[in-house]
C-alpha positions in Angstrom: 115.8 111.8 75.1 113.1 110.0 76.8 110.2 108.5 74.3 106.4 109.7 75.3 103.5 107.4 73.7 99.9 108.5 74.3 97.4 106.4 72.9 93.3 106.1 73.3 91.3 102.9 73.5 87.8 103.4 72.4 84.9 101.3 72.3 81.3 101.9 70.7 79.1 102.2 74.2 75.6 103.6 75.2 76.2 106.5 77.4 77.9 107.6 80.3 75.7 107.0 83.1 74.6 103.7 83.0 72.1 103.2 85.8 73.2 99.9 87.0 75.1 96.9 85.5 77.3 98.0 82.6 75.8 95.3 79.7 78.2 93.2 78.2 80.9 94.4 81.3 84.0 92.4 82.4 85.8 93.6 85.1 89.5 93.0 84.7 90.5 93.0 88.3 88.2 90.0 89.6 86.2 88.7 86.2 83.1 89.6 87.3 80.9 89.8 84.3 78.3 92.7 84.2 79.2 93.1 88.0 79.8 97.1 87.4 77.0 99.6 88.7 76.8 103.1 88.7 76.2 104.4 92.4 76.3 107.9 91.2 77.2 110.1 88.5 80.6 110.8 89.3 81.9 107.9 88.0 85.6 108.2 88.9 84.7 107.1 92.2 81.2 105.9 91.5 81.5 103.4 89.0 82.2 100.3 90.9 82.7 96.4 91.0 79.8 94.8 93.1 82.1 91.9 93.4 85.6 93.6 94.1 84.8 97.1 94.9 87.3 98.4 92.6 87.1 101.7 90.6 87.4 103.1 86.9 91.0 103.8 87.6 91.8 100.3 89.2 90.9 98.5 86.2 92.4 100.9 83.6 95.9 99.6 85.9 94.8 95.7 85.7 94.6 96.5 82.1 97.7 98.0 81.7 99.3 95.7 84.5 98.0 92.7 82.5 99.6 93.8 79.0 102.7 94.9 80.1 103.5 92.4 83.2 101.2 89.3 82.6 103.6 87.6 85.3 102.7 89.9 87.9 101.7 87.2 90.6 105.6 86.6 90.5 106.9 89.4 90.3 108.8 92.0 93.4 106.1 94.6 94.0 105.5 97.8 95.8 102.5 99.9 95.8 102.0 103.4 97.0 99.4 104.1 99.4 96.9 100.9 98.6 93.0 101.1 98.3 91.7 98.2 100.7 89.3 97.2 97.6 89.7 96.3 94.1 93.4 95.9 92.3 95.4 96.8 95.9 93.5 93.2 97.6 94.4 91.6 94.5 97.9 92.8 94.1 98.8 91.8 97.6 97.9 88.1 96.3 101.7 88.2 94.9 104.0 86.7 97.4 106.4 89.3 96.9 104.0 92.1 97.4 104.6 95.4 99.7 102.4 98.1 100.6 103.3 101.4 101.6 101.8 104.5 103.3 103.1 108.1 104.2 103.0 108.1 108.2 104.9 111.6 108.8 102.9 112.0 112.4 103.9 108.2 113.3 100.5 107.3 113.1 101.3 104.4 110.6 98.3 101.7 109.3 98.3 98.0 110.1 100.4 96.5 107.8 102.1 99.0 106.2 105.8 100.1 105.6 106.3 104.1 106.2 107.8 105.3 103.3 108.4 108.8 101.8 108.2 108.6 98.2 110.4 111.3 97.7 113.4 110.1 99.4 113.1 105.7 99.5 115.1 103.4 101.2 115.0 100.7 98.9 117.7 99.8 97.1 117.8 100.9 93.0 116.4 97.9 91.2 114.5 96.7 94.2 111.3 96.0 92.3 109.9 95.0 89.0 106.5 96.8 89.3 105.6 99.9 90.9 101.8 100.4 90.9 100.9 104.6 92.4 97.2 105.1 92.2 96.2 108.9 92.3 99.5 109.3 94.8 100.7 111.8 93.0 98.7 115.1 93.5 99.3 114.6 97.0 103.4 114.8 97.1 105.6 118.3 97.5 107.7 117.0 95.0 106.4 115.1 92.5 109.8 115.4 90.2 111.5 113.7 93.1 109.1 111.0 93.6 109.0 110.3 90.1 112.4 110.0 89.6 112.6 107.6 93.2 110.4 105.5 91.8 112.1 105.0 88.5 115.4 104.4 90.1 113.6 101.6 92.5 112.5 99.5 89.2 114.8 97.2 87.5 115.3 97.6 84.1 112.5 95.3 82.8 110.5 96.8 85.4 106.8 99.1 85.2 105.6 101.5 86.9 101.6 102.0 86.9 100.4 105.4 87.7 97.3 107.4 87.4 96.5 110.9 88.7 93.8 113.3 87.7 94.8 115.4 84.0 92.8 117.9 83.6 91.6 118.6 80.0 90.9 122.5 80.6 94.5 123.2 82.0 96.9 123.7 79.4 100.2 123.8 81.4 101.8 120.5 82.3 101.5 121.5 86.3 100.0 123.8 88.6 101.7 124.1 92.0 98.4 124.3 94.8 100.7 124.0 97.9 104.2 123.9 99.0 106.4 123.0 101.7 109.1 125.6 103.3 110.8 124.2 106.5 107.5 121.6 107.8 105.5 124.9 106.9 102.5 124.4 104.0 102.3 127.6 102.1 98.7 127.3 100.4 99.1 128.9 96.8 95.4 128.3 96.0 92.3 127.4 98.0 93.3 124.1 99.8 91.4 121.2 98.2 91.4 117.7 99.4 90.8 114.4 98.0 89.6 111.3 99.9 91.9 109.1 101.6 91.9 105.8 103.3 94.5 107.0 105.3 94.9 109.6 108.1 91.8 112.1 108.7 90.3 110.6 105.4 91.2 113.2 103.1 94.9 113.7 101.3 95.7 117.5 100.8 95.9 117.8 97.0 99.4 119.9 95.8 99.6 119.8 92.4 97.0 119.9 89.3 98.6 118.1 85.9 97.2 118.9 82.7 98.3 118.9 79.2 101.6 117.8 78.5 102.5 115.9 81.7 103.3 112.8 80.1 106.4 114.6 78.3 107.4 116.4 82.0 106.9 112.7 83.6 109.4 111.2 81.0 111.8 113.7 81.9 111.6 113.4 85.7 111.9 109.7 85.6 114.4 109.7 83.0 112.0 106.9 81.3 110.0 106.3 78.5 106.2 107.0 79.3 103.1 105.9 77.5 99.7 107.3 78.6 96.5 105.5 77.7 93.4 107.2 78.0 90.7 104.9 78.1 87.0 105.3 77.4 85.9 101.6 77.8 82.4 100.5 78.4 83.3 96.8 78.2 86.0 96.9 81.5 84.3 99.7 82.9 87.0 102.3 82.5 84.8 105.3 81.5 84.0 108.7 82.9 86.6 111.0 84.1 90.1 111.3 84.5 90.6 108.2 82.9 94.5 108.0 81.6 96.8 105.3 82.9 100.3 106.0 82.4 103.0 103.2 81.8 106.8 104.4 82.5 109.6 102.3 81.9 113.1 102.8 82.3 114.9 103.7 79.4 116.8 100.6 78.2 113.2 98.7 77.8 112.3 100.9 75.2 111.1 99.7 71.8 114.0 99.0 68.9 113.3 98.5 65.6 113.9 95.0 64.7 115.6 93.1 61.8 113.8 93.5 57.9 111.1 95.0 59.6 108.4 94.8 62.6 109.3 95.9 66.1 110.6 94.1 69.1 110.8 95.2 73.0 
């Protein structure tokens, strides 16, 4: 059976709406020190890098990115649907380093492969780091795109993803749309999230709440640890704030000789 870790990091902080430079703040994506402001209270989206422009959610990933794949300049890369701020500018610093985007109309982005998650061309093992950003919520079927993503990493490899988990749903997933023959089916109000892609909004289809980490593991056939972070010294506080780390099975942690643990 897979293995599921969940884990929160919690620092002592002031409050959580800071009305302009987090004190003491380091962003992990760029180094800026005390460059975080609040521009709002929504601080998902609101709590941002002055000097990289990257979000509560970006550095929770260059956290977890830096822990788990400190050799990330050098490493085979794809990323799902990049921000054009924060951890995607820096990401695409890596020489190996490929963004994607979901073009179904044709209307594809400057720069950016077409690629449906759900059903990749890539080669198994292509990669050694997968990075989806709030990609999630947005696919048909998320079990397929998990599991496409999984068997695009190499067996040392990481994916990063993050999506919104809602605390007050206590079902692992809540189906909002579907997709029957090119037809959307709308199973709830349609809600849309922001998008730097298309009209500039994403149609969301699926709410996650408690217990997706364990669904995730199955999907991908992986072993999944979710971090939920509520850290006033990188910035990563506010909402929605878990980062989850999925890694294909055989990467898992063994016990180790007369004690202690190795990877």
């Amino acid at each position: 059976m897979p293995s599921v870790a969940r884990c929160s990091i919690q620092e002592d902080w002031d409050g959580l709406c800071p009305a302009s430079g987090l004190q003491g703040s380091h962003c992990p994506v760029c180094g800026g020190f005390e460059s975080i402001d609040s521009l709002g209270p929504w601080h998902r989206d609101q709590l941002v890098c002055r000097d990289c422009g990257s979000i509560p959610r970006e550095r929770g990933a260059a956290l977890a990115l830096a822990r788990n794949r400190p050799d990330w300049m050098s490493a085979r890369i794809h990323e799902a649907s990049p921000a054009p701020r924060g951890l995607s500018l820096e990401l695409a610093k890596a020489p190996t380093y490929l963004p994607t985007g979901y073009f179904p109309d044709g209307n594809q982005t400057s720069g950016l492969m077409h690629v449906d998650l759900e059903n990749q061309s890539f080669a198994s093992g292509s990669f050694d780091i997968v990075v989806a950003l709030d990609v999630l919520e947005h696919v048909f079927d998320p079990a397929l795109a998990v599991s496409e993503i999984m068997r695009t990493l190499n067996d040392n490899g990481v994916a990063i993803l993050t999506f919104p988990i809602s605390p007050e749903l206590n079902i692992p997933m809540r189906p909002r749309a579907v997709k029957k023959r090119g037809t959307i089916d709308y199973l709830l109000e349609p809600d849309y999230h922001g998008s730097p892609f298309a009209e500039g909004r994403s149609l969301v289809t699926h709410d996650y709440g408690e217990g997706i980490e364990k669904v995730l593991a199955e999907w991908g056939a992986c072993d999944v640890e979710m971090i939920t972070y509520c850290d006033h010294s990188h910035g990563v506080i506010g909402e929605f704030t878990e980062v989850l780390i999925c890694r294909p099975r055989s990467t898992r942690l063994v016990a180790g000789t007369r004690g202690g643990i190795v990877a």
